[in-house]
C-alpha positions as CSV (number, residue, x, y, z in Angstrom):
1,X,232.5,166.9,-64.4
2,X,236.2,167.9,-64.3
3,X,238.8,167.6,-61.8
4,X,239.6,170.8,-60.1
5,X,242.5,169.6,-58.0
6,X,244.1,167.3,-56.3
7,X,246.0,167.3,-52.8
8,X,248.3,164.6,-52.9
9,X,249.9,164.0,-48.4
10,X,252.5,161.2,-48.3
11,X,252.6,159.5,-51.3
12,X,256.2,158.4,-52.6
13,X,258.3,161.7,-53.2
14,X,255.3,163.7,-52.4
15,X,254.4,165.4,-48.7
16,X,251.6,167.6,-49.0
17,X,250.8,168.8,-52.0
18,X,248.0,170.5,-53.9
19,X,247.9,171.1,-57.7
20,X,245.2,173.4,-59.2
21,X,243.6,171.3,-62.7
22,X,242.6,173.4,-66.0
23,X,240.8,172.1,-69.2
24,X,244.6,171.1,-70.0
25,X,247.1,170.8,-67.6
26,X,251.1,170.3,-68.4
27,X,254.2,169.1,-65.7
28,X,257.4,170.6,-66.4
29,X,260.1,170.1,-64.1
30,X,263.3,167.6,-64.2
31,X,263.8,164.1,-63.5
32,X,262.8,163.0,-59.8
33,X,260.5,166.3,-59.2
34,X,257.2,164.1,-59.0
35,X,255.2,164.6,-62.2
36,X,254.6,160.6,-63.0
37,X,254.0,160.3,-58.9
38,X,251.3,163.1,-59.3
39,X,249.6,160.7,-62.3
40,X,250.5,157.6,-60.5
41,X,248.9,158.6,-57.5
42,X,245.9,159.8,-59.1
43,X,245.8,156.4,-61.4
44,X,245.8,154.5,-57.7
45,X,242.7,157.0,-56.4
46,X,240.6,156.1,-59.7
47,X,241.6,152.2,-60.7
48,X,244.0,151.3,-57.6
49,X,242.6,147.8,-56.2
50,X,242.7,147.7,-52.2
51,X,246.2,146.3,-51.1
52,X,248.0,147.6,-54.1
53,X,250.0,150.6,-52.3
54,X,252.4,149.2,-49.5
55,X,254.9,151.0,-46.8
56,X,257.6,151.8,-49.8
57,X,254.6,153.9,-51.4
58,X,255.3,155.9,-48.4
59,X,256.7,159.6,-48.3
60,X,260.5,159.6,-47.3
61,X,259.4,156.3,-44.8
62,X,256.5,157.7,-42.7
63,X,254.6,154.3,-42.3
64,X,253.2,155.7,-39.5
65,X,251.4,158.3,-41.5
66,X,247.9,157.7,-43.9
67,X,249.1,158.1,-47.7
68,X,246.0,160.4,-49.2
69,X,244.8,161.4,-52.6
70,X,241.7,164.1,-52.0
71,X,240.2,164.7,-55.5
72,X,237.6,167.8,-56.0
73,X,235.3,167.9,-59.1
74,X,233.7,171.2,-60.9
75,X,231.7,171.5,-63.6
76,X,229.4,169.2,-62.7
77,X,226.1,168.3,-64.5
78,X,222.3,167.3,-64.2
79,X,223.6,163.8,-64.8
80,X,226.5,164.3,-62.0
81,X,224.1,165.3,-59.6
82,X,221.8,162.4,-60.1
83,X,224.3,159.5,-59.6
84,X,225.9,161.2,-57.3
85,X,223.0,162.4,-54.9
86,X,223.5,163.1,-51.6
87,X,226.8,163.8,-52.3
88,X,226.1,166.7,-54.3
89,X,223.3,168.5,-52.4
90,X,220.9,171.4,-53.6
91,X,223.2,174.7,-54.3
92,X,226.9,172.8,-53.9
93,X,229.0,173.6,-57.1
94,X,231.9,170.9,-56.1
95,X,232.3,167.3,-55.1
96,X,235.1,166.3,-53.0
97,X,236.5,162.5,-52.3
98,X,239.1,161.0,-50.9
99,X,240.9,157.6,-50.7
100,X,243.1,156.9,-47.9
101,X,245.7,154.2,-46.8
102,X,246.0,153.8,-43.4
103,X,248.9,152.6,-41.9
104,X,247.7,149.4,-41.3
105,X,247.2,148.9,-44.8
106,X,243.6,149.0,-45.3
107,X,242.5,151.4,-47.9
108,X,238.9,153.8,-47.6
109,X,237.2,155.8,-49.6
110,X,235.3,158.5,-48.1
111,X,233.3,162.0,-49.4
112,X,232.1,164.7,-47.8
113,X,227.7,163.7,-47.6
114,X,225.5,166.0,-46.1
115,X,223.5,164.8,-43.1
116,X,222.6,165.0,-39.6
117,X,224.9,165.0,-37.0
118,X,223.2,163.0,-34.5
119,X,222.4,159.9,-36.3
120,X,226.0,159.5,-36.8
121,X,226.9,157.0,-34.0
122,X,223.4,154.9,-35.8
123,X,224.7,154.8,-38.7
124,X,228.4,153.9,-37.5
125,X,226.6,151.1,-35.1
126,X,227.2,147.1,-36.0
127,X,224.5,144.9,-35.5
128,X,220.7,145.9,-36.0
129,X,220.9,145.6,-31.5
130,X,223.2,148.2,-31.2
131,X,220.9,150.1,-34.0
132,X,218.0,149.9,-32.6
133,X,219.2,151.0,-28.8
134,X,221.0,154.0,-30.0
135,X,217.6,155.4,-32.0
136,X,215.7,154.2,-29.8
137,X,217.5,156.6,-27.1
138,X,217.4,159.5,-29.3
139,X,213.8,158.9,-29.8
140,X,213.2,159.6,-26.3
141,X,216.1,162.0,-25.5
142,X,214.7,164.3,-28.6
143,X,210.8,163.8,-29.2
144,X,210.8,167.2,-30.9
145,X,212.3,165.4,-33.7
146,X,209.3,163.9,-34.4
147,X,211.3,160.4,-35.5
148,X,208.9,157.1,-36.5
149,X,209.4,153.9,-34.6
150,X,211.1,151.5,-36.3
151,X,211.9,147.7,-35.1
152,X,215.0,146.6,-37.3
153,X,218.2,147.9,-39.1
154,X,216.6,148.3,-42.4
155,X,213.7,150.4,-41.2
156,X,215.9,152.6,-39.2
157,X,218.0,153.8,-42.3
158,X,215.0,154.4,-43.8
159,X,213.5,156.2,-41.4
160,X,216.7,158.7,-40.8
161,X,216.9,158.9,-44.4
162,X,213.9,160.0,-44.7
163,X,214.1,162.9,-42.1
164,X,217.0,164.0,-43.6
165,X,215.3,164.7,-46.7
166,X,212.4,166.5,-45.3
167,X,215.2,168.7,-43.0
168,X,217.7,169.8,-45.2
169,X,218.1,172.7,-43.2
170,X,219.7,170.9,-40.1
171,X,221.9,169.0,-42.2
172,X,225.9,169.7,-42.2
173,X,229.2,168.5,-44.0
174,X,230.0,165.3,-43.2
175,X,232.6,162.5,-43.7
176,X,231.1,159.3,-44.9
177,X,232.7,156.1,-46.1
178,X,231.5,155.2,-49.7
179,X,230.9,151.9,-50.5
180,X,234.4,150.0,-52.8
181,X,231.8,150.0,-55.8
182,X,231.4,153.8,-55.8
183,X,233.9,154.1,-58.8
184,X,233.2,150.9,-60.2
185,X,234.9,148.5,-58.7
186,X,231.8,146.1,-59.3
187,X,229.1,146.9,-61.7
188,X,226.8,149.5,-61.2
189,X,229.2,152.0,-59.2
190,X,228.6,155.4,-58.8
191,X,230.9,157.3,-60.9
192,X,230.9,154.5,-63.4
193,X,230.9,156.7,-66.7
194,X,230.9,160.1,-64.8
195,X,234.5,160.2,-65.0
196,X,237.3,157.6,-65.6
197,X,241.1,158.0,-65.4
198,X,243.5,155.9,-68.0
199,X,247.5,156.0,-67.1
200,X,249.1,156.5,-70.2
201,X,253.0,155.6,-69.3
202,X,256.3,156.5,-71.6
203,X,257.4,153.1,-71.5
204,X,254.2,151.6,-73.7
205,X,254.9,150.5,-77.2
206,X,253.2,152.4,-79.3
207,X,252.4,150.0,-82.0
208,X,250.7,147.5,-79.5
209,X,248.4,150.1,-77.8
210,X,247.5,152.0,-81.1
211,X,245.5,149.4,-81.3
212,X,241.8,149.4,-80.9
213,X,241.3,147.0,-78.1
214,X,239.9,146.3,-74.6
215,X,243.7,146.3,-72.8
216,X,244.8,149.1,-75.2
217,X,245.0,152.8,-74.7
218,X,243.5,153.7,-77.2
219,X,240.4,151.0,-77.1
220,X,240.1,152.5,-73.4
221,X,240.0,155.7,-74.1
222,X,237.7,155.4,-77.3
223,X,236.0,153.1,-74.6
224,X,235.2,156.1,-72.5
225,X,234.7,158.9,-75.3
226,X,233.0,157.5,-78.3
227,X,229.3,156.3,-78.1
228,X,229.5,153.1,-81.1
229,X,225.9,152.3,-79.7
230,X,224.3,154.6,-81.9
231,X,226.4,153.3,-85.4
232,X,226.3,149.3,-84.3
233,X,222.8,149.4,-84.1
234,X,222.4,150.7,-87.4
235,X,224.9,148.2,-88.6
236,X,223.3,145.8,-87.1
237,X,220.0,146.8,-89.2
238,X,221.8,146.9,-92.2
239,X,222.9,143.1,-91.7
240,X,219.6,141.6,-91.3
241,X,218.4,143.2,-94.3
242,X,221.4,141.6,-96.0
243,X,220.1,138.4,-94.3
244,X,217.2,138.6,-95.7
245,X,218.3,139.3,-99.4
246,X,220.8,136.4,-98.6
247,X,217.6,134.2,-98.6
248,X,215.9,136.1,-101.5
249,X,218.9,135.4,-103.7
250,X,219.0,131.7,-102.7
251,X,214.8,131.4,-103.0
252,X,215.2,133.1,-107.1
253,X,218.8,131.0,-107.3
254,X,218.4,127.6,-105.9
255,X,214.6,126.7,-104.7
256,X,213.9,125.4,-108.3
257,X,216.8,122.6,-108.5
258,X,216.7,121.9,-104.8
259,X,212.6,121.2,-105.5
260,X,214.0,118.5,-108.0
261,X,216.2,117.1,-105.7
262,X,214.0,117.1,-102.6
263,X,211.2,115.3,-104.7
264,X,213.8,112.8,-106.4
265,X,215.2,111.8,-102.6
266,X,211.8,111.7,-101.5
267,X,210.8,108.8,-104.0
268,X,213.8,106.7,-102.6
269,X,212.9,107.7,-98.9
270,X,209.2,107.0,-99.2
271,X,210.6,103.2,-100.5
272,X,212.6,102.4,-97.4
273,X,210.7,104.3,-94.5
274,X,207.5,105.2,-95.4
275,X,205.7,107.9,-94.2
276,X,208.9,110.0,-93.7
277,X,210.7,112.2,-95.7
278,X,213.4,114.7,-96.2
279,X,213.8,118.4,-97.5
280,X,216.9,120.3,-99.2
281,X,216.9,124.0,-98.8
282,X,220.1,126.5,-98.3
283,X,221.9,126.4,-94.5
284,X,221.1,129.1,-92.5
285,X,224.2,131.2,-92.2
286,X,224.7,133.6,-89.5
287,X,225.9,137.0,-90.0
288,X,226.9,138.8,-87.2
289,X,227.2,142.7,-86.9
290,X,230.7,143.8,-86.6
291,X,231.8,146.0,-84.0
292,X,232.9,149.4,-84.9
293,X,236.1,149.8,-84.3
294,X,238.9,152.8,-85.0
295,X,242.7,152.5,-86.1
296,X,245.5,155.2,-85.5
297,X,247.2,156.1,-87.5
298,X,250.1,159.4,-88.5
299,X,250.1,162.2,-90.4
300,X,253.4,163.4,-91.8
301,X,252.1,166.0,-94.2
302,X,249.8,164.5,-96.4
303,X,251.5,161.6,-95.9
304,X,249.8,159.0,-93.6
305,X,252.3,156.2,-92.4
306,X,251.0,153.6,-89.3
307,X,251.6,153.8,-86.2
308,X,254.0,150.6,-86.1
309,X,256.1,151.8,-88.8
310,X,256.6,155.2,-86.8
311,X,257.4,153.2,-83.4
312,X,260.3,151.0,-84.9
């Protein structure tokens, strides 16, 4: 999946705006027009923790108004569809989410789900009372819908998601709140690996994040692009074979003078403690598979100089 654009309402020097995304997309304009606001704001949408934006961040001073950052995704794929689920119902060929501050500084994140309008205030409901009292109600207001009983909170959900899925057809666009592990806040979130967003700034010193690390630019984008799964776990295969002609060289190598010495300590043991004894062999060293990493690294010509030596 690929963004398709972004509308950006209230954020820093930006109102409203709306900026169309490509397989490559450049800013040109001069200083102060927006184009590190339009990244920043999208770096807050993807990796911005709740809190982070305050009443500076917004437009011109309008506290009173929500700061937004609606992203919509094309392109999406089998794999798209499947963590994404309801979100991306049978036939839609977009996925649109937005995050929100409010203006009294609480931040939501919220996508457009289909489902059925009148389970709405259930699902809105706190406390498994209030739950049960409003299905209940629409139990017996609407007994064409054919709903199951259901006695607590849990069962309810499942019993309206379930109709859902077998009534596709009376489902609409709407509005849902997603949970703050949807883009992987906490493990497991839903676009976790679907799509990430790294900020690369101008004011980064290139030596530091040419660097293949977990903090550095480059480690987080390699992070993100490059599957080392595939080459550790051959590396790691080719390690324990070298383990075990380690302790093929020390069996041809050593085993016959440690013998000698083994039996030779063994008469002195056997004198002092009898019915113990001791044994000499090679220590088990562990070798441990090396990650793969990458280095970067420029090209002037055919002459390749580092990265540090280019930055200073």
């Amino acid at each position: 999946m690929k963004i398709q654009s972004a509308r950006i309402k209230n954020f820093r020097t930006l109102k409203d705006v709306t900026i169309p995304f490509d397989s490559v997309t450049t800013f040109i304009g001069p200083n102060g027009a927006g184009k590190s606001t339009v990244l920043r704001a999208l770096d807050w949408f993807f990796n911005g923790k709740p809190g982070s934006l305050t009443e500076k961040d917004c437009s011109f001073g309008a506290i009173d108004e929500d700061i937004e950052v609606q992203i919509t995704f094309a392109d999406l794929t089998e794999k798209d569809r499947e963590a994404l689920g309801k979100y991306t119902p049978e036939g839609a060929v977009t996925f649109t989410a937005w995050k929100r501050r409010s203006s009294d500084g609480s931040d939501v994140l919220s996508a457009n789900a289909k489902g059925f309008p009148e389970f709405n205030a259930i699902k809105a409901a706190s406390g498994a009372a209030a739950k049960k009292e409003l299905y209940s109600k629409l139990r017996t207001d609407n007994p064409e819908l054919g709903l199951p009983s259901a006695n607590t909170a849990t069962a309810i959900e499942q019993a309206m998601t379930a109709w859902e899925a077998a009534h596709t057809d009376q489902l609409i666009d709407a509005p849902e709140a997603l949970q703050t592990n949807f883009f992987g806040f906490n493990s497991g979130g839903k676009m976790s690996g679907l799509f990430d967003f790294v900020l690369v700034t101008a004011d980064l010193r290139a030596s530091e994040e040419s660097i293949d690390g977990k903090s550095s630019i480059i480690g987080r984008i390699l992070e993100r692009s490059v599957d080392r799964a595939a080459a550790d776990e051959e590396i790691a295969k080719i390690v324990e074979e070298s383990r075990a002609k380690q302790q093929q060289v020390y069996e041809e190598k050593f085993k016959e003078q440690l013998d000698a010495i083994t039996t030779q300590l063994n008469e002195v043991v056997a004198s002092y403690s009898p019915g113990r004894s001791v044994t000499v062999s090679p220590a088990d060293v562990e070798l441990k598979a090396p990650k793969t990493t990458f280095e970067v690294a420029v090209l002037d010509g055919a002459t390749e100089t580092a990265v540090e030596a280019v930055a200073q």
